[in-house]
Each structure stands twice: as C-alpha cells, then as structure tokens.
N, C-alpha and C positions, 0 to 999 in steps of 0.2 A: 528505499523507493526504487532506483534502478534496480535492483535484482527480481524484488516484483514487478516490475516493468518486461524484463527479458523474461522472466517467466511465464508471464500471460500472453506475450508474442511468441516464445517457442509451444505454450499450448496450443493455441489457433492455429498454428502453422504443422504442427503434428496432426491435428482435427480434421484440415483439409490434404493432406496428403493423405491421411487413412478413411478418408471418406468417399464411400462407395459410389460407383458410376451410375445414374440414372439409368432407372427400367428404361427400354424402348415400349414404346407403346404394342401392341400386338397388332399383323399382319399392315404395320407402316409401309410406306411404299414409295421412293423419292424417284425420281425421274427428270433425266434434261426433254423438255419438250420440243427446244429448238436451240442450236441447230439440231441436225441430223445424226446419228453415226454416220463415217464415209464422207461427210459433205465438205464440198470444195466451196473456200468465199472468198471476195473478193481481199486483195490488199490495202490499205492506207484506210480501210473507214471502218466505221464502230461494226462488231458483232454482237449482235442480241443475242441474250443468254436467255433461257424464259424455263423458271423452274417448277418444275409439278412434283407434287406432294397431293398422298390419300392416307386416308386415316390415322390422321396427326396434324394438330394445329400449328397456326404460325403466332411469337410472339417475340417483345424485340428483347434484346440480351438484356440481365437483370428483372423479367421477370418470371418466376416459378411457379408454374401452373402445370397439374398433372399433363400430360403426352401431347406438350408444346417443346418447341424450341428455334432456333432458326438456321439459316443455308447458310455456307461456308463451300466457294466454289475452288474447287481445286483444280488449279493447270499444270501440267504437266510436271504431275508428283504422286504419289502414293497417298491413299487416306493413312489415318491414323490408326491406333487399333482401339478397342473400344475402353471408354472413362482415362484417357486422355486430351491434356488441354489442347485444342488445335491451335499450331502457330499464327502468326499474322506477318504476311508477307509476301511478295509478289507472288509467290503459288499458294498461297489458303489465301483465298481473298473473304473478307466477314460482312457480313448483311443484317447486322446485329440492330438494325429497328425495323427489321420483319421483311424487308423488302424480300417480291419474289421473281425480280427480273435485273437484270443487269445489260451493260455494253459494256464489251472491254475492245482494246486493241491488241493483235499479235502481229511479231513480224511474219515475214513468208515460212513456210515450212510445214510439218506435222505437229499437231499440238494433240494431247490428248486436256479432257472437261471433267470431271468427278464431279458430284456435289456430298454434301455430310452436312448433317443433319448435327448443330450443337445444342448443349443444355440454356441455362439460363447466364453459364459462367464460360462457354465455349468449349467444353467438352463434351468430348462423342457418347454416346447412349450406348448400353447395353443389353439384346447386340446391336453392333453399328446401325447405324438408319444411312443409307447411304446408295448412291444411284449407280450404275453401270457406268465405267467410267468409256468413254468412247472417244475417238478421233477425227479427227478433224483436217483439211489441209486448205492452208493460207496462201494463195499465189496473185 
C-alpha cells in the first residue's frame, strides 16, 4: 500500500514539473497605470497601484480558463522567466482573487514596480505577460 502510495505522488509530482508553461494569449498587453514612471510620492501613506491589462482576461488563481490569469506585483525584484512558479513574498506580492488594484507601503527611497501576469497555479505564461518594470521614488 505505501509503495503505491509513493508512487502515485512521485507521478503527480514528475507530471507537474514536466508540464508545459501556459500559451500567452496573443498581442497581451499588462501595464501599471498608476503611479507613473519617474513619480515621486509621498511617505508614511498607502500608494495606489492600479493595474491595466488588454487582451487577456482576469480570473482568480485556481481557475483555468483559455488567456486568463492574474497580477503578481513585483517590487523591487526581477520577474521570473517564463513557466515558472512566482514566489510569494514581500517582493511578488499575489492578487490571486482577480483583484486589479492594490496599496501598498514603502519606506523612503527608489523602488522599482513590475507586474506578471500568473496562470491559474501562479506561473508565468509563455512568453511572459508582463508590464515595464518602472521607478519610483518615496520621500
């Protein structure tokens, strides 16, 4: 019973490591709407993040539907490359029930914003769906 046990979890588990990245949808198009590149804001209070997405749906993680998936905002960090799991942690933050606006806080300084576009399981689409990542500065 245990050996069929471990074998139908190292199946699954071989299944999804060898299982291919999600198409991107054609001519997708993610974007930060606000702030700005270049934009200076204020310190100590929330910054509106507000995310624009064309030609690709939004849905929330866990469900599969052709050329949907959701935002994964990234601060000041590198996206992923593509048909990798994005982490979850102060820099990939997850928006995995479709939301398409966020606040967050930073302290003072340069921050750079990405956003990435994940599947239904938080992996990057192939190729990436992914915005200009741009700067910012907090004083």
């Amino acid at each position: 019973m245990r050996i069929r046990l471990a074998a139908a979890l190292l199946a699954a588990a071989v299944s999804v490591l060898a299982a291919e990245p999600t198409p991107a949808p054609p001519n997708a198009y993610l974007y930060i709407g606000w702030p700005n590149d270049g934009q200076v804001v204020a310190s100590g209070k929330p910054i509106r993040v507000w995310f624009g997405l064309r030609n690709m749906g939004v849905a929330p993680k866990g469900v599969k539907f052709p050329n949907t998936g959701h935002h994964h905002l990234l601060i000041d960090t590198d996206a992923p490359a593509p048909g990798v799991e994005i982490p979850n942690d102060r820099n990939h933050l997850h928006f995995g029930a479709g939301e398409t606006e966020t606040t967050i806080e930073l302290p003072p300084g340069r921050h750079t914003l990405q956003l990435v576009m994940g599947d239904d399981q938080h992996v990057t689409f192939d190729p990436s769906v992914q915005s200009k990542k741009i700067t910012i500065t907090v004083k």
